[in-house]
N, C-alpha and C positions, 0 to 999 in steps of 0.2 A: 368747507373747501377753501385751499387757500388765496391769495390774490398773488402768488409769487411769479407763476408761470407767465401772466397776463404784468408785471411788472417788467420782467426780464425781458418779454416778448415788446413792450413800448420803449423800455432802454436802450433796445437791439437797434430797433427803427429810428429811434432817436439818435443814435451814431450814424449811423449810416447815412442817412439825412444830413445830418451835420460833416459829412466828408465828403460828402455829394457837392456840398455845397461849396467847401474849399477847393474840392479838388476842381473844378470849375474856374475860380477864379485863379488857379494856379494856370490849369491849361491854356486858359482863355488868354492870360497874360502871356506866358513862355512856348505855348505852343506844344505839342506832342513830343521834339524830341528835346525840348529845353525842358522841362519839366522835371521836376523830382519827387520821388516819391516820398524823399527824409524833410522835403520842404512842408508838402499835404499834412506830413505828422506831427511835424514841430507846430504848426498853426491849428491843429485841433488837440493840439496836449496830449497827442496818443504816439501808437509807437506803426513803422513800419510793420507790424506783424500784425495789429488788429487790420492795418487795412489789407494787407494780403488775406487775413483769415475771412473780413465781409467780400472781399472783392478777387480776388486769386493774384492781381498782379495788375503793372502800370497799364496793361493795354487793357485787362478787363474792366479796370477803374476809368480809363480814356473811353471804352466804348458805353460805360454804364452812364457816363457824365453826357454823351451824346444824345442816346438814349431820353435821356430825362429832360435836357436841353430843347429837342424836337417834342417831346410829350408838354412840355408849359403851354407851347403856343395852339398845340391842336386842342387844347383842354380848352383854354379861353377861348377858340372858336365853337366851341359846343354849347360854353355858356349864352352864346349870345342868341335870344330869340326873335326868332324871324318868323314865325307863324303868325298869320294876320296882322301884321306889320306889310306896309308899302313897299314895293320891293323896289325902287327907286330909292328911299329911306333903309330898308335893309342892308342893302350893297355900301350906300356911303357908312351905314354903321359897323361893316365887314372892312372895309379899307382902312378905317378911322380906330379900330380895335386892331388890327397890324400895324401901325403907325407907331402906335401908343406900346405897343408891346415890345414892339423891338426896339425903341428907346429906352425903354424904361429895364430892357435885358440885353443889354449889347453883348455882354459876355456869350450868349447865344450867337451872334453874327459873326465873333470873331470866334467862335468855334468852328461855323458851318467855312468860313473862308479859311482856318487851320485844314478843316479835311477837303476843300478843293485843292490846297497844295499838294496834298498828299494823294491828290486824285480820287477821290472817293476810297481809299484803302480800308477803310474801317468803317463807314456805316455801308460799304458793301456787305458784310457779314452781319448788319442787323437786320434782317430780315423781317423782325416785327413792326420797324419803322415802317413798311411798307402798307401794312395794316391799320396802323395807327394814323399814317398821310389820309389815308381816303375820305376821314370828314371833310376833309379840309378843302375837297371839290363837292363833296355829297352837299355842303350848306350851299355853296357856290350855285349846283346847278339847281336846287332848291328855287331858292332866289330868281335864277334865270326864268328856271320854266315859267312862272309863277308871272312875273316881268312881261313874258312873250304868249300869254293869254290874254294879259292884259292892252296886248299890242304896242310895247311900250320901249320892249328893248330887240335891237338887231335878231335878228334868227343866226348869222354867220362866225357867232362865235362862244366858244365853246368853255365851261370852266375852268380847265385848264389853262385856255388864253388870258383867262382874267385873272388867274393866282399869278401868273406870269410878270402881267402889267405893275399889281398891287405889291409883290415881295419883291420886283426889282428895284420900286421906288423905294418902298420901307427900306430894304436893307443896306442900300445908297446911301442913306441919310448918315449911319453908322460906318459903314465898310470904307467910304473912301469922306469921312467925315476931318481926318488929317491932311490930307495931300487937295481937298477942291477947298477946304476953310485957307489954306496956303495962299493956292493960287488967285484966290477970287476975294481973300481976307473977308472972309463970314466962318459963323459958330453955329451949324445946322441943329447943333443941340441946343443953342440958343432957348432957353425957357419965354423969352419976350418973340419967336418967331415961330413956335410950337403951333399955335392955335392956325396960323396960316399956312404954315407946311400940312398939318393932318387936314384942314379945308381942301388946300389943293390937288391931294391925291384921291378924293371924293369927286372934285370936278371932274378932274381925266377921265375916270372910271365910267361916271354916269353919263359926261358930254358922249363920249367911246360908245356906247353901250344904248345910248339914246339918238344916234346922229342918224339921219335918213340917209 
């Protein structure tokens, strides 16, 4: 039997992947309608026509790069084990793992702030996102319930509240990382102010979460 199919079938994936991945840092840079699609080709050495032929076109390659964008972060939230682990120690390791994520993937934040310009227009049509999102409160309320057996954390508030607290700070640090490093002249990407920026969004979370 031969090995061809099964090469073809990893060659395929391995394009694809690899235009996933530009096409990303194209959009991420120029945004949905600066973008180009002869730019995505020229920096993968391929031609506009392979990416229309894996992708159909710029908006299903914009909505695929979304897509995939939102799937990194709920992936690494699934990695992280919180079974019999302290949920006091849980939660800061949930904050401290979006911290660390959305620095280390900014191209992801300034995607999601690309599609709040645009109002939601395009991951309103992804409708799998919406399936994919649900870990991302299912560990949260994990953690809670868990928390509030223990007698440990608030009863009045809810997973949702606490993804709220945790990706406004995360995504802060990136989103408006030009315009408050201006005014305030600081570098919140700072690698020498890293370890206190992810400490501190632990604090909030579990003082919050722990306050009588």
């Amino acid at each position: 039997m031969t090995s061809e199919p099964r090469e073809l079938q990893r060659d395929a994936e391995r394009t694809r992947a690899e235009l996933l991945a530009v096409a990303t840092e194209v959009f991420a840079e120029s945004g949905y309608s600066g973008a180009r699609v002869d730019v995505i080709a020229e920096r993968t050495r391929t031609t506009k026509r392979m990416i229309y032929y894996y992708f159909g076109g710029k908006e299903q390659l914009y909505m695929a790069v979304l897509e995939n964008a939102y799937r990194g972060i709920r992936e690494a939230e699934q990695q992280l084990q919180v079974d019999h682990v302290d949920p006091v120690v849980a939660l800061r390791r949930l904050a401290e793992l979006t911290f660390d994520h959305h620095l280390d993937h900014q191209a992801f934040i300034r995607l999601v702030s690309i599609e709040n310009i645009h109002r939601g227009e395009y991951i309103g049509r992804l409708d799998s996102l919406r399936t994919l999102s649900r870990p991302a409160t299912s560990v949260l309320d994990e953690i809670l319930a868990r928390g509030r057996e223990r007698g440990v954390f608030r009863t009045d508030v809810d997973a949702l509240d606490v993804h709220i607290v945790i990706s406004s700070y995360c995504v802060f640090q990136v989103a408006n990382r030009y315009t408050f490093g201006f005014l305030f002249d600081v570098d919140l990407t700072d690698p020498a102010k890293r370890a206190h920026l992810r400490q501190m969004i632990g604090d909030v979370v579990i003082g919050w979460l722990t306050a009588r």
